[in-house]
C-alpha positions in Angstrom: -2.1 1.5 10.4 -4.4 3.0 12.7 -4.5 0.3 15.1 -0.9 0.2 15.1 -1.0 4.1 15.8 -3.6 3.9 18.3 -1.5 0.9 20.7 1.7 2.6 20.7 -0.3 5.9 21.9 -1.8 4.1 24.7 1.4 2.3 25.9 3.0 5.6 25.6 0.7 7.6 27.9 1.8 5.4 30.7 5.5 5.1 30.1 8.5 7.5 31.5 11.5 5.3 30.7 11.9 6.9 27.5 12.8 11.0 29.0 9.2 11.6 28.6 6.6 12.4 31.6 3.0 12.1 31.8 1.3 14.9 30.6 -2.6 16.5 29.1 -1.3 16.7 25.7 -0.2 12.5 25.7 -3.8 11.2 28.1 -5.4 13.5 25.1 -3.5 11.1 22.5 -4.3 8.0 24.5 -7.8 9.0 24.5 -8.4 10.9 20.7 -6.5 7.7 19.4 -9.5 5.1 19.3 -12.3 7.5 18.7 -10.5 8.6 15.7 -10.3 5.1 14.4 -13.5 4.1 14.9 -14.9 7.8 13.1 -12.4 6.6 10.6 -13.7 3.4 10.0 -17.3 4.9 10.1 -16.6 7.3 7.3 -14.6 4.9 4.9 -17.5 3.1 4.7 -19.6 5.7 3.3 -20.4 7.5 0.3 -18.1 10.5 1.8 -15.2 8.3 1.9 -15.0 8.3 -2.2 -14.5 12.3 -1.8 -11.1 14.1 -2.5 -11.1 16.2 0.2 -12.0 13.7 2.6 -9.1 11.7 1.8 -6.7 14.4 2.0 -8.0 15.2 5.5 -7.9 11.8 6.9 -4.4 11.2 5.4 -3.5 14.7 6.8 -4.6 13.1 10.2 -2.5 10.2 10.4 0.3 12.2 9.5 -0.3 14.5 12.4 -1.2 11.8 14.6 2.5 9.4 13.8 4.1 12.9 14.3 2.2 13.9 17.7 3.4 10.1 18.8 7.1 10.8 18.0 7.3 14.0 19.6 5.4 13.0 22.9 7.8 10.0 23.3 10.7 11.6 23.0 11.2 13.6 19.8 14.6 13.2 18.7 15.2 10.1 20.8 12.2 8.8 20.2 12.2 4.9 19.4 8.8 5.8 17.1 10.7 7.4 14.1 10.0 4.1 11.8 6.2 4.9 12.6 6.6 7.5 10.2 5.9 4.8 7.6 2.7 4.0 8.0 0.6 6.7 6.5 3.1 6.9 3.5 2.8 3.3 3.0 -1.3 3.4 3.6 -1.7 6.6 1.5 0.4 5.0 -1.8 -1.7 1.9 -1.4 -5.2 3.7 -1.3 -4.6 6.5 -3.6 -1.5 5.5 -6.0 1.5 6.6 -6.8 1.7 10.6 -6.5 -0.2 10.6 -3.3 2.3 8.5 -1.8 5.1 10.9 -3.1 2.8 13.5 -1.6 2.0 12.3 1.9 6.1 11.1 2.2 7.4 15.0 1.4 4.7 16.3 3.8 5.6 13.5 6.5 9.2 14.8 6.1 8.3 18.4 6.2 6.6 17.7 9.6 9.4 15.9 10.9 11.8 18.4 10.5 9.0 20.4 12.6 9.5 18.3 15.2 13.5 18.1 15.4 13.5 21.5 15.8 11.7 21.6 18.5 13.3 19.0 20.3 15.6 19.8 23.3 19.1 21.4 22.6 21.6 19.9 21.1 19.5 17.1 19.7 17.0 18.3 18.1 18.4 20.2 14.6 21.9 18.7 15.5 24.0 17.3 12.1 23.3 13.6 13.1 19.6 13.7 13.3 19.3 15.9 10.4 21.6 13.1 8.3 19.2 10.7 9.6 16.3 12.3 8.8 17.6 12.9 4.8 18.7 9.3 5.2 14.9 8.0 6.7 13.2 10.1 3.9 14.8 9.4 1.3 14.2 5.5 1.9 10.4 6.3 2.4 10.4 8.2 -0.8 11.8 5.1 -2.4 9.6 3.0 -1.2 6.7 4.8 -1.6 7.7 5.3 -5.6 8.7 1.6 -6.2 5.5 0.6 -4.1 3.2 3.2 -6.5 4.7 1.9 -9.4 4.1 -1.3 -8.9 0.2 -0.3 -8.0 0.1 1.3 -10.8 1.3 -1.5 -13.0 -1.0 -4.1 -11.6 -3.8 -1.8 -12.1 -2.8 -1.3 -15.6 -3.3 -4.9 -15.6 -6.1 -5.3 -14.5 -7.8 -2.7 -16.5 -6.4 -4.3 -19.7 -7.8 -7.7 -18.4 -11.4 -6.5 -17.5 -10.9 -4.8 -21.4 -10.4 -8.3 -22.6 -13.5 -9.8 -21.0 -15.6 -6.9 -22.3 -14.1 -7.1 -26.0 -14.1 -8.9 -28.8 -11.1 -9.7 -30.0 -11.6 -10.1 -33.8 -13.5 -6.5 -34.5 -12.4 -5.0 -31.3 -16.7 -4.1 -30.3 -18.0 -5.3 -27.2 -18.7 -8.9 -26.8 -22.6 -10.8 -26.6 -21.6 -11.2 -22.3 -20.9 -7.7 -22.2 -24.1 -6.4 -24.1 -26.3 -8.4 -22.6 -25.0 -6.5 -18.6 -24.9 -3.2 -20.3 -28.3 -4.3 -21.5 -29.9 -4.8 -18.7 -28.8 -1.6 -16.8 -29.5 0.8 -19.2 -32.9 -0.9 -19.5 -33.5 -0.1 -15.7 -32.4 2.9 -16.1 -34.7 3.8 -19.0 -37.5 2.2 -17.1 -36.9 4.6 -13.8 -36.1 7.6 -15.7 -39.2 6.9 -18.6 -36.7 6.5 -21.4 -37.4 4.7 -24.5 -34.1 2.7 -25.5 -33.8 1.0 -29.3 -32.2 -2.3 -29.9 -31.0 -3.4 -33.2 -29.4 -6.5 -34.6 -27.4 -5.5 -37.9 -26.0 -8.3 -40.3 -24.1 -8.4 -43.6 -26.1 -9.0 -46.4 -25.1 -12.8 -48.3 -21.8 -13.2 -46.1 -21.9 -16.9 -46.3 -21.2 -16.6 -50.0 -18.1 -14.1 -49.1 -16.7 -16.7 -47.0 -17.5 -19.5 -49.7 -16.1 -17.5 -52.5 -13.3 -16.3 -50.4 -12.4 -17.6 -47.2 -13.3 -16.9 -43.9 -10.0 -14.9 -43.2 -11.3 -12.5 -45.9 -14.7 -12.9 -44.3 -13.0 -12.1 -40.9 -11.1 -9.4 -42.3 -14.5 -7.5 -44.0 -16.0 -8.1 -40.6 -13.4 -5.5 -38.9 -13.7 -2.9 -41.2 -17.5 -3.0 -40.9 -17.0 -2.7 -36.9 -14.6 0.3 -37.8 -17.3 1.9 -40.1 -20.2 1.4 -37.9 -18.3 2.8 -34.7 -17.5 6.1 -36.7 -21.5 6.1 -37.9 -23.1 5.4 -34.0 -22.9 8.3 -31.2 -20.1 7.6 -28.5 -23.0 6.7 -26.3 -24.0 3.4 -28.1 -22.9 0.2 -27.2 -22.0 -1.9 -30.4 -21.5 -5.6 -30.0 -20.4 -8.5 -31.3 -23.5 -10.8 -30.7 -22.4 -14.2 -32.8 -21.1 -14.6 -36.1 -21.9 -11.6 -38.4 -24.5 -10.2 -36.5 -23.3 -7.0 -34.4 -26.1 -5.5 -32.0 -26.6 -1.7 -30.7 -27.8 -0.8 -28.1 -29.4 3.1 -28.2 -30.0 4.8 -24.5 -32.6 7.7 -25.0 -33.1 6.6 -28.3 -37.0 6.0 -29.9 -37.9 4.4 -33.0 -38.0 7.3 -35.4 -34.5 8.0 -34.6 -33.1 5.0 -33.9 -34.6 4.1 -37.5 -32.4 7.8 -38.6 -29.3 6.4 -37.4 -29.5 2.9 -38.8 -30.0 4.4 -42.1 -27.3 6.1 -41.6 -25.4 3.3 -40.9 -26.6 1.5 -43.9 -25.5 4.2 -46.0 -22.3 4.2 -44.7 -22.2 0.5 -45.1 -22.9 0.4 -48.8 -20.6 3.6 -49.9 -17.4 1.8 -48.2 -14.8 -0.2 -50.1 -14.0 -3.0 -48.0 -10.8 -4.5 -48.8 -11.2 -8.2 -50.2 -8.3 -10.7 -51.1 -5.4 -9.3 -53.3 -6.3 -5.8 -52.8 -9.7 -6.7 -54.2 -12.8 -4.0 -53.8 -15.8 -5.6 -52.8 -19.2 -3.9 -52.0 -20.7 -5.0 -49.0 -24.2 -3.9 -47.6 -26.1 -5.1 -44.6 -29.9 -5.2 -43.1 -31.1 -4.2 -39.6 -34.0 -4.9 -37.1 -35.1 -2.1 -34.8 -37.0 -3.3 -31.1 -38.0 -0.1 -28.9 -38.9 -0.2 -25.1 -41.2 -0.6 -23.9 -43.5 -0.5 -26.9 -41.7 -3.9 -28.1 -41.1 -5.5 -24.7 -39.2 -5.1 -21.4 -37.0 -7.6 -21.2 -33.5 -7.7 -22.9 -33.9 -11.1 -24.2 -37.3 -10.0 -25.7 -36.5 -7.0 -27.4 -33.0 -9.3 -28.6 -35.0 -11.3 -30.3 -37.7 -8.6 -32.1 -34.6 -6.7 -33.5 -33.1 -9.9 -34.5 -37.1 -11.0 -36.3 -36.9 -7.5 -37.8 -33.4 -8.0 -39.3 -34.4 -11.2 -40.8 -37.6 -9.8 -42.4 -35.6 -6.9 -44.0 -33.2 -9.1 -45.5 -36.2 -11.4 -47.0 -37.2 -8.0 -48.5 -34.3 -8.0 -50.4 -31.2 -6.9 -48.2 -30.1 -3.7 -47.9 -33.1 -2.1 -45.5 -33.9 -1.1 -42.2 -36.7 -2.4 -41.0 -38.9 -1.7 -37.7 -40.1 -4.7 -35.7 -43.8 -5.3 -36.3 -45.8 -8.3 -34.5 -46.9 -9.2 -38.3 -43.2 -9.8 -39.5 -42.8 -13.4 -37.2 -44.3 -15.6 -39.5 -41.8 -15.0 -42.7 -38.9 -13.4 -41.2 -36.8 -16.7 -40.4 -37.5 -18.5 -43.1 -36.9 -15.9 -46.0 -33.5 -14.8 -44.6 -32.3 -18.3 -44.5 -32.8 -18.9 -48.4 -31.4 -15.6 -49.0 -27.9 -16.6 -46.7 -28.0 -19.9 -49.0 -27.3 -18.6 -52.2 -24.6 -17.9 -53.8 -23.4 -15.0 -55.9 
């Protein structure tokens, strides 16, 4: 848009055949017109060009810019009118739907300015005026059909990008999704000197739920436990569905003493809920849980993954239903106890 802007200004300054004569105010147009788009350009590109008020000066700007270009060409009779466009066009596209509506009532507003001080009769006469409703009401339309069509595809896209971060069975996160939320909150706990708790919960003897009753009973339990533990955890924990049963959280700011608090919690919670079995059947459910701190337990995501996931297993060879702490002695037994206990049937 500003490009387009800019070359029309600079053929303009040297043209007469349209009623207009060389003047300060159009060499000033001819000559503001490319520094403004390369100090445009500049600020876009940095962290100023995010801010509100920035954007509602620059698109302020091109407004007064299109409008300057009309009047100095001609005003009324000027062949620039559909110029008008552009920053209604550019500010729907950048900035959505109301800020369209926004810049297109103020592009109109400005228009009018210029009619009026056109030269007599022309400039407020019936037949401009007509046009003018006419002009603006089709840039209004535009801009409306063109925001809401924005808006849709970013609706969209925000339900896609949902998609790839979910899972769609419990409705947590998904193991992709963990493992990048993973990794920035651990750099983020490492600059800030954090600690940040990792644990790996999993349902207690849930391959004899799905023997006994089917997996879409097993499937069915494992939604209302996502639902229970989301209502336990703080709004600032990442819960996630990291394969099969097992459902990891991530804790920012969190060390082991409370991490440990608010798995109990979550175990508690667990074991006092009804979950729902086939035929309206009540069945008690409970679940074990490993706890992996940084940096005491490791630095890496992968590392402290696997500790919380060691520490789960251990507490469900201690008999299920526990929270348990990862310590460097629990390696040896944890794997091979929780896999007899997952065996068995009820």
């Amino acid at each position: 848009m500003s490009a387009a802007v800019v070359s029309v200004m600079v053929g303009v300054a040297f043209l007469d055949e349209i009623r207009w004569r060389p003047g300060l105010f159009p060499f000033s147009l001819a000559v503001i017109g490319p520094a403004y788009v390369l100090v445009r350009r500049r600020l876009a590109s940095t962290e100023l060009g995010n801010s509100l008020w920035l954007k509602l000066l620059l698109t302020s700007t091109d407004i007064a810019i299109v409008e300057a270009v009309i009047y100095v060409s001609g005003g009324p009779s000027s062949p620039f009118w559909p110029l008008a466009a552009l920053p209604i066009l550019a500010a729907t596209l950048r900035f959505g739907l109301k800020a369209g509506l926004a810049t297109a009532i103020a592009a109109c507003a400005l228009s009018v300015a210029v009619l009026a001080a056109g030269e007599a009769p022309e400039g407020l006469s019936g037949l401009n005026l007509c046009r003018l409703v006419f002009t603006g009401a089709m840039l209004l339309l535009i801009s409306f059909f063109l925001g809401m069509l924005l808006e849709e595809e970013r609706r969209l896209r925000q339900e896609v990008l949902a998609l790839s971060r979910t899972d769609p069975l419990t409705g947590i996160y998904n193991h992709r999704y963990l493992l990048d939320v993973l990794g920035i909150e651990l750099k983020r706990a490492a600059r800030y000197g954090e600690p940040l708790a990792v644990s790996m919960i999993d349902l207690d003897l849930f391959k004899s739920v799905n023997d006994a009753f089917g997996h879409l009973a097993g499937d069915k339990i494992l939604t209302q436990l996502a639902d229970t533990l989301k209502k336990t955890f703080r709004t600032t924990d990442y819960l996630a569905r990291y394969g099969g049963d097992e459902i990891a959280v991530v804790m920012p700011n969190t060390g082991c003493q409370d991490a440990f608090a608010a798995l109990e919690r979550a175990r508690d919670a667990v074991s006092e809920t009804g979950f729902v079995g086939p035929n309206g059947r009540i069945l008690k459910i409970t679940i074990s849980a490993g706890i992996a701190v940084f940096p005491d337990d490791g630095e890496d995501a992968l590392v402290l993954l696997d500790k919380a996931d060691r520490a789960m297993y251990a507490a469900k060879g201690s008999g299920g239903n526990r929270v348990q702490l990862y310590r460097p002695s629990l390696d040896e037994m944890a794997f091979e106890t929780a896999s007899a206990l997952d065996s068995r049937l009820p």
